[in-house]
N, C-alpha and C positions, 0 to 999 in steps of 0.2 A: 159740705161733705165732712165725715167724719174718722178721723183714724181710727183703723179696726186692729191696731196691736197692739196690747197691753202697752203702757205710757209710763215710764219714770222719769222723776222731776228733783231736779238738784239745783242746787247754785253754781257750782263746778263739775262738772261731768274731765274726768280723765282718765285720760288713751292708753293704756302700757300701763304693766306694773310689774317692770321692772327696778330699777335706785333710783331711776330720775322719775318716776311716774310716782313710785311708794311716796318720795320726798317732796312732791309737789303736791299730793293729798296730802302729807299730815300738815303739812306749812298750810294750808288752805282749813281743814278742819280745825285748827289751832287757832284763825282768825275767826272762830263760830259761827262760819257758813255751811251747807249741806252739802256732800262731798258723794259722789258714784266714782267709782274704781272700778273699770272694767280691764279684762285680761281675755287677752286672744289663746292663752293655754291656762293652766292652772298657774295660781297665785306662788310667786316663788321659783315660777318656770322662766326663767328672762338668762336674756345673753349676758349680763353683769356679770354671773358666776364666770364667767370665761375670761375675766379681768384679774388673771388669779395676785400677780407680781405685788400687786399693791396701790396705794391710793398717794397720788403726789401732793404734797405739802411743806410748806417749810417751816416746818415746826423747831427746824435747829437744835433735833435731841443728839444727833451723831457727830454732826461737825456744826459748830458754834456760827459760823460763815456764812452760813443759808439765811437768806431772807427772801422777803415775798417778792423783792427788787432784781434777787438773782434770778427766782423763777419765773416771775413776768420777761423777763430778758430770754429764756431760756424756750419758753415758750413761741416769743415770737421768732426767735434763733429757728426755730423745728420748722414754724409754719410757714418759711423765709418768706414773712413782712407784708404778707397777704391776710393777715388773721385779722379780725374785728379788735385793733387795740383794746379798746375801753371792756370787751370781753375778758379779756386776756391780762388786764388787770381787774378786773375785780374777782376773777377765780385766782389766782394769786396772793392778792389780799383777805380772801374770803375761806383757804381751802383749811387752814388750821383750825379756825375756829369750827367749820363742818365734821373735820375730823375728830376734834376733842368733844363736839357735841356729841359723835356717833359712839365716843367713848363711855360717855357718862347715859347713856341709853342701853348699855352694856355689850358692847363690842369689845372683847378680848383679844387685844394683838398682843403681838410678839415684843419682848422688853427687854430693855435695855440693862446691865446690871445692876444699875443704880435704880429701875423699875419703871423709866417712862418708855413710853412707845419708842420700840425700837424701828430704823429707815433702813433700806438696803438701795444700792447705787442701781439706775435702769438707762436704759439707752436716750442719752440727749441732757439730758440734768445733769448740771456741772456737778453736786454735791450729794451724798448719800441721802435724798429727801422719799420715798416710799413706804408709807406705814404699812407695813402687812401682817397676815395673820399664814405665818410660812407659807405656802402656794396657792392657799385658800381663799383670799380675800374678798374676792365678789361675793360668795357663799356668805359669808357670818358679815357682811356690810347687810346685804340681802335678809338673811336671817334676823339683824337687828332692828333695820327698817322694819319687817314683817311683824315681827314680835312686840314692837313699839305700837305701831300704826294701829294695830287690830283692834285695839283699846280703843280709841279716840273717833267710836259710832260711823266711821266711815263704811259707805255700802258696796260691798266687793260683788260682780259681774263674775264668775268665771265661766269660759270656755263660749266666749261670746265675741266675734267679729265685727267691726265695724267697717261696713263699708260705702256710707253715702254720709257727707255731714250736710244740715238746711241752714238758712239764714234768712232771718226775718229783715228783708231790706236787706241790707249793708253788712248790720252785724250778725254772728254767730246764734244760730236760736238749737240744734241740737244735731242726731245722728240718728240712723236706723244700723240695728245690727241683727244677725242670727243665731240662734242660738248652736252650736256645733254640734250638741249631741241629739237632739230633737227635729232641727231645721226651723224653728218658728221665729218668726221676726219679733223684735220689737223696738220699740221707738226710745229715747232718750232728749230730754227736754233739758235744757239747762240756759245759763247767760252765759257760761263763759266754758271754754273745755282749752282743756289742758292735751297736746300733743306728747306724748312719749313712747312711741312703738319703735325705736330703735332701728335698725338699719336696713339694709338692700342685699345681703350678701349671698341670697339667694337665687338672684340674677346671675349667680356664675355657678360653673361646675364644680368647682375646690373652693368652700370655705368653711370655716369654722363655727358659721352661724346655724343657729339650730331651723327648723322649717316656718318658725313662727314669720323669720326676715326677710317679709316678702316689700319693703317700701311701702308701705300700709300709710304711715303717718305724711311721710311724703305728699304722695297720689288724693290722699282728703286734705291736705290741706291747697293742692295743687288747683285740684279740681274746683276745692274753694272760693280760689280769686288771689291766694297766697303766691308770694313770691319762693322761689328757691334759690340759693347760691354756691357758687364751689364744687358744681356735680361731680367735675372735670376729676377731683379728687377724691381715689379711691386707696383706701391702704392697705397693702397685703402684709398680713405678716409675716414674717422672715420664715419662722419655724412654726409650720404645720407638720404632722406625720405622715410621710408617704409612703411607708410601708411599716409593719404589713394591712395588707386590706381594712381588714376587721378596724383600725384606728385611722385611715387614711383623713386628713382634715383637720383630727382632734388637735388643738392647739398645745403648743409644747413652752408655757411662760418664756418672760422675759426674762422671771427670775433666776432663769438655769442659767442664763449666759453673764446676771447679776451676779449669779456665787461662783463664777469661776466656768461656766462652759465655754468651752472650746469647739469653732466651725474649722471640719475639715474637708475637704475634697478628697477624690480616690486616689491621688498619689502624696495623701499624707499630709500635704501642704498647707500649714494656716493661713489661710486666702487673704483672709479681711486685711492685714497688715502689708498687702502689694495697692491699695486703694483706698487713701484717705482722704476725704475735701479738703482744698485748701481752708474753710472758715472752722475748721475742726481738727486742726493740726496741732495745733498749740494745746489742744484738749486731749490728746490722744498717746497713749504711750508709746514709747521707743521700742520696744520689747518684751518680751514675753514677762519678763520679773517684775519691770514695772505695773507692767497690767495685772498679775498676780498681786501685787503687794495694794494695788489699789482695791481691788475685791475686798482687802482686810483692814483697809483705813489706814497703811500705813507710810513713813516718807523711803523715798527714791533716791539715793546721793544726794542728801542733805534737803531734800526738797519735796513736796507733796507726790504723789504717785496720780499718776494720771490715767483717767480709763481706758480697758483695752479695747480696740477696734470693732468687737463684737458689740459693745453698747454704743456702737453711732447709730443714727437714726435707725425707724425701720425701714423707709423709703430704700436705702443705700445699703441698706445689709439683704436685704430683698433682692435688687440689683445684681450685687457682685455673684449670691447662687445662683440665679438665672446665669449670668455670664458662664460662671464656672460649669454648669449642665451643659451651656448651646457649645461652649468649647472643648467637649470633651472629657469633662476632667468631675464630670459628678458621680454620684453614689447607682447600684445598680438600677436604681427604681427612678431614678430622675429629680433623685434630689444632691446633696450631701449629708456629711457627719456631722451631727453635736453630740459629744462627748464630754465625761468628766472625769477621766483615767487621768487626763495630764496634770488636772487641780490636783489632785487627791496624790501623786506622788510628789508630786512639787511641794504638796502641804506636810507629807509624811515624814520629808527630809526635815521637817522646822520643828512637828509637836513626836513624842515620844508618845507609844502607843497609840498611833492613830488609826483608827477603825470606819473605814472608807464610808462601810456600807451604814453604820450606823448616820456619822457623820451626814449623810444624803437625807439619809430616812428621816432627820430631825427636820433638815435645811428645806427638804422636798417635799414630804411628807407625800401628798397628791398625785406629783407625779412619778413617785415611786411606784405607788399602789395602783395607780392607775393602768400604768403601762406594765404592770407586773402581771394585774389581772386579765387582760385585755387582749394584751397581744404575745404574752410569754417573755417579754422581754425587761431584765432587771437594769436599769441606767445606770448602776454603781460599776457594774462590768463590763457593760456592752453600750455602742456609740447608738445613739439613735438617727434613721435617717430623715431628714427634715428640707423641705421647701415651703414656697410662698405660698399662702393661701388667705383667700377673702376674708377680709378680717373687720374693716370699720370705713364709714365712707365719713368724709370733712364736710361734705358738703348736705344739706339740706336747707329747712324752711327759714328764710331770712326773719330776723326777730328783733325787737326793739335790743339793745345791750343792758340796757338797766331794767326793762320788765319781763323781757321775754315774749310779750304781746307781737303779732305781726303785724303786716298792714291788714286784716281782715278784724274789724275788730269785735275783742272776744275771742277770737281764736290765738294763745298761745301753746310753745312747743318747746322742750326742752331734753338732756341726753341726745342721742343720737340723730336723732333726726332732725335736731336744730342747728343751722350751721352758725361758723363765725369765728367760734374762738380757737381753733385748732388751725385755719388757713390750709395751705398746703398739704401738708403733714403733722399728726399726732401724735404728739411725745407719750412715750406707754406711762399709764398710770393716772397720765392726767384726766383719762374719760371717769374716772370715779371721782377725782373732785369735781369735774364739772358737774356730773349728774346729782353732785351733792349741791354744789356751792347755788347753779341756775336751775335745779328740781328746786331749792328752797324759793328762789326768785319769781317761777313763774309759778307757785303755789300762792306763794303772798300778795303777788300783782292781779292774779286771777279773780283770788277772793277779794280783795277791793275792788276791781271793777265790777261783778255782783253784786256785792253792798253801795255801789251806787247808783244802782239801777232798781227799776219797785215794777213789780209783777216780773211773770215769766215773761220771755217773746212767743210770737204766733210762727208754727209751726206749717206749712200749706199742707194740706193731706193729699192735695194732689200730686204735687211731687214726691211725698210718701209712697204712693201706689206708682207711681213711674218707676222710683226705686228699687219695689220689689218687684212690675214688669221684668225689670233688665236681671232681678236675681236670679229670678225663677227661669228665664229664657232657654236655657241648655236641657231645660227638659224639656221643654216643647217643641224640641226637634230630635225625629227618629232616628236620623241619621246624619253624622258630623264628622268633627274633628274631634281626635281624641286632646284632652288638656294635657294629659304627661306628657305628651309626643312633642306637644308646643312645650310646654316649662325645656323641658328635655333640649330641645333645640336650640332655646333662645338661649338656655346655660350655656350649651356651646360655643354659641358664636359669640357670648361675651367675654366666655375665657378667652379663645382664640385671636379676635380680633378686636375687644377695646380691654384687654389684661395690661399686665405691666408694661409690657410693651410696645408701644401704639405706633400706628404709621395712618399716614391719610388715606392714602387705597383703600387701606383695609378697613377703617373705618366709616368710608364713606359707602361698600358695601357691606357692614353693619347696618347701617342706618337701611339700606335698600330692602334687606334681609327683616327688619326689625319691624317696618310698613306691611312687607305680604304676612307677617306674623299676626299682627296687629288686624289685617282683613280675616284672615282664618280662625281668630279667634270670635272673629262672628257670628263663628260658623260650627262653635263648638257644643256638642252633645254629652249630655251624661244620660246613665240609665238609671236604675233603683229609683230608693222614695229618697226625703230630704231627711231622715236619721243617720248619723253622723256617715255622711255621704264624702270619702275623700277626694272623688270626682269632682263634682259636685265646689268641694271647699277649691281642687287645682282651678277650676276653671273662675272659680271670682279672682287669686289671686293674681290669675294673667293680665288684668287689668294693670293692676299697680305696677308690676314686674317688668311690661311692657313700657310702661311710663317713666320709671325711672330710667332703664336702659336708655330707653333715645335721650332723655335728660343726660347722661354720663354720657354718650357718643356727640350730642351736639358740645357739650364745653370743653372737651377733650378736643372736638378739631377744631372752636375758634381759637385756645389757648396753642397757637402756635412756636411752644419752650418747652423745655423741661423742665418742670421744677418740684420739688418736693414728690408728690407721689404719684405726678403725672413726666411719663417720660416718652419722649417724642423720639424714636429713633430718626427720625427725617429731620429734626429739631434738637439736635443732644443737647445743645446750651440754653443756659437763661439767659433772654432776652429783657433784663429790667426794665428797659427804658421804655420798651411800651408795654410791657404788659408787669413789671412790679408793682404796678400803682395801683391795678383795678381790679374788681372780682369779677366774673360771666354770672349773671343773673336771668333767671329763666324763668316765664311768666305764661299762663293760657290766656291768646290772643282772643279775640272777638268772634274770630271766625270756626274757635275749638282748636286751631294747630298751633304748635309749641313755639314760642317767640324766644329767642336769647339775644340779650344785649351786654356792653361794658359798660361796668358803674365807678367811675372814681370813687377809693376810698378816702378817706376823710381825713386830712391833715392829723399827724402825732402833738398832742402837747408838750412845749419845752422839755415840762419835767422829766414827762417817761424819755424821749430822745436824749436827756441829758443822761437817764440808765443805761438805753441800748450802747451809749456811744463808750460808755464806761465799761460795761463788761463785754464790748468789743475790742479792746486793745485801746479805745482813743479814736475810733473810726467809725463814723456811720454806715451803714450798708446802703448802696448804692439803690435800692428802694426808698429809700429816709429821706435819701439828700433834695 
């Protein structure tokens, strides 16, 4: 039998092009193997832009102090001690030189007087490490990659969905995808494909991701024979816009609260500084001037200034708004205040002529304009009001540390939907070096494995055609289930009952809820032809959507703690001692149902525990010991 779809044939075939997919194609193209770049929207269309703050690095252009020792530290400080070490240092090690390479490709950041890249301080990094391009950053990372890459003969896929990968044997042999504006399938042949479709956060009702993030990367590599980890781990960000309508979601950087914004609740109150963690005390100002002064790099009664309450994690700054809404005490729409009135006079009193609004407009540029045009509302005069909203999950496709490769082999994954080095919780900024540092990794590993393999692999046609059976299905039936109705639901019930704040009840009737979902969608109907059919595209991605959800409710109730970005109301405390040491890994069983087990993580080497224990005060964290 022969395949009847048009066939294209590469040595690396990769998924997403967004920073981590762009940078795993040209790192692959650059080893002089044949390179397919496909994108599920147009090229340039990726959730990276929404990474506005900046790209973390220790580059040690602002404070001399920073090293890749503090960062590695700081890192696993965030992702408390669950992160893939050997991850966690090589992005560490690895992100300066990513960043100075994206330099010399023509990335124009923002500089320092003396004219090297200037860093601004973000929640969780002891020292001003954030290269930005003022709120921009994802854009013109994006843009450079794009601008770079274009060059270097790689073959760009747009507006093409991938949604079955084949495997000859064992290993990786290619994908069938459709085309979105026509409906025609076709095949993709390759040795090795590259994972980069970025995240899940379209399994909820409030997020910041755009409609591309349906767990795509995920759900193929799942269905693969791939292992997943860290579901359990999902991150909201602190500041999304909940009103007005028109911007509800759209992400409100980290860098507002890096230059001085301030969280308020509706009787005025600076919240964050009533709830500090004990492991983040020592890092965290006294009050309001110090946290001021550390915005500007400067000392505090004879001694460094230390961050204000707003830059602790986002797991905790997430938290304490929620608190502050369930208790009363939030903004009218269900959130609270970020503001920069109180920077801006506080700054007023120190420089002469200071002009607020100009001041913003240089600092913000984006999210001036943005919210200017958008929703009528200028940030220089008026608070914005902001709550939690789906923003990045830790957990995805388990992957070698040093290649990126999984257990499938051939199939690598990297950015967002590779798990490991983030653990827990995500320190902001770090997901652009990652996508830099392990898009370079599994671009290089890919294309070696390629070049050690001679012919293509055999593709079956008959699971080809089963493929496009199961695509086509919703039209050959008259009468259904609508797919909105299902996305639309399952959003709910993810926001509702496995969101920030989790209990077993409720999750254990998610999971109930998330099964008759899962039967109804077998039941689901579209009408029209297969020309850019959005019916049609809702109802392939209830697959994925549905898949990652019970993956996030199943690790969510075996991890029974809190920790980092999973919080167990039934469970408020971390429990190290049994559950510091391992990650929940989740794998498809034999029989097709979702298996999850705990993996001990793997012993730290002297050296890095001799770092943690040093920019701990002298004390290992009771995960180490």
């Amino acid at each position: 039998m022969s395949i009847n779809y048009p066939i294209y044939e590469h040595d690396v075939l990769v998924i997403g092009a967004g920073g981590a997919g762009l940078r795993a194609a040209i790192e692959a193209s650059a080893a002089g193997v044949s390179v397919g770049l496909v994108c599920k929207s147009l090229l340039g269309k990726a959730h990276t832009v929404m990474a506005e703050g900046g790209i973390a690095a220790a580059l040690a252009n602002v404070d001399a102090r920073d090293n890749w020792k503090v960062h590695f530290a700081d890192t696993m400080r965030g992702g408390q001690y669950v992160n893939n070490w050997r991850m966690a240092q090589l992005h560490a090690q690895e992100a300066p030189a990513r960043v100075k390479e994206l330099e010399a490709w023509g990335a124009v950041f923002d500089r320092t007087p003396d004219g090297r890249i200037l860093q601004r301080n973000f929640g969780g990094h002891k020292y001003p490490r954030l290269a930005h391009v003022g709120d921009r950053t994802g854009l013109e990372l994006i843009r450079t990659l794009q601008d770079y890459g274009i060059h270097r003969g790689i073959s760009v896929y747009m507006e093409r969905t991938v949604f079955r990968l084949f495997k000859d044997g064992e290993r990786i042999a290619g994908a069938i995808a459709y085309d979105r504006e026509r409906g025609r399938f076709v095949v993709f042949r390759a040795k090795a494909i590259v994972l980069a479709t970025g995240g899940v956060g379209r399994a909820y009702k409030i997020t910041s991701n755009s409609w591309e993030y349906t767990g795509d990367g995920h759900t193929l590599a799942y269905d693969a024979g791939a292992e997943l980890i860290d579901m359990e781990f999902v991150q909201f960000h602190p500041t999304g816009m909940v009103w007005p309508p028109g911007v509800r979601g759209i992400l409100v950087t980290e860098g507002v609260r890096g230059e001085g914004g301030v969280l308020r609740n509706s009787q005025g109150e600076r919240f964050m500084f009533r709830d500090i963690p004990d492991n983040y005390k020592a890092q965290t100002a006294e009050n309001e001037e110090e946290g001021f002064l550390y915005v500007l790099a400067e000392k505090y009664q004879g001694r460094d200034a230390r961050r204000p309450p707003e830059l602790l994690t986002r797991d905790h700054v997430a938290r304490c708004i929620v608190r502050e809404v369930k208790e009363g005490r939030g903004s009218p729409h269900g959130g609270v205040f970020l503001e920069l009135q109180t920077f801006s006079r506080w700054y007023a009193q120190r420089v002469k002529r200071f002009d607020p609004v100009e001041h913003w407009k240089k600092k913000l540029p984006s999210m001036y304009h943005q919210f200017k045009e958008l929703a009528g509302l200028d940030i220089t005069r008026e608070p914005m009001e902001v709550g939690p909203t789906t923003h990045y999950i830790m957990g995805g496709v388990r992957v070698d540390s040093d290649t990126q490769m999984s257990r499938v082999p051939g199939l690598f994954a990297c950015g967002e939907c590779a798990a490991g080095i983030n653990g827990a919780n995500r320190l902001g900024g770090n997901s652009l070096s990652d996508l830099l540092v392990l898009g370079k990794r599994a671009g290089e590993y890919a294309a070696r494995y390629a070049q050690e393999r001679t012919g293509l692999p055999v593709i079956d046609a008959g699971q080809v055609e089963e493929a496009a059976r199961w695509a086509l299905a919703p039209f050959e039936r008259s009468q259904g289930e609508n797919p909105f109705q299902l996305q639309q639901e399952l959003q709910e019930l993810m926001q509702n009952l496995v969101g920030i704040v989790r209990r077993e009840d409720e999750m254990l009737r998610a999971l109930e809820s998330i099964e008759q979902l899962r039967r109804r969608a077998q039941n689901v109907a579209v009408s029209g032809n297969r020309e850019y059919n959005p019916g049609w595209h809702t109802a392939l991605d209830l697959h994925s959507l549905l898949t990652v959800s019970e993956a996030i409710t199943r690790a969510a109730l075996l991890r029974k703690e809190s920790r980092g970005a999973q919080f167990r109301d039934d469970y408020p405390r971390k429990d190290s001692a049994q559950y510091g040491k391992v990650n929940t890994v989740i794998a498809k069983g034999p029989d097709g149902r979702m298996q999850i087990r705990w993996e001990p993580i793997p012993p730290m080497p002297q050296e890095l525990l001799d770092i943690i224990r040093e920019e701990n005060g002298g004390v290992l964290p009771e995960e180490l010991r």
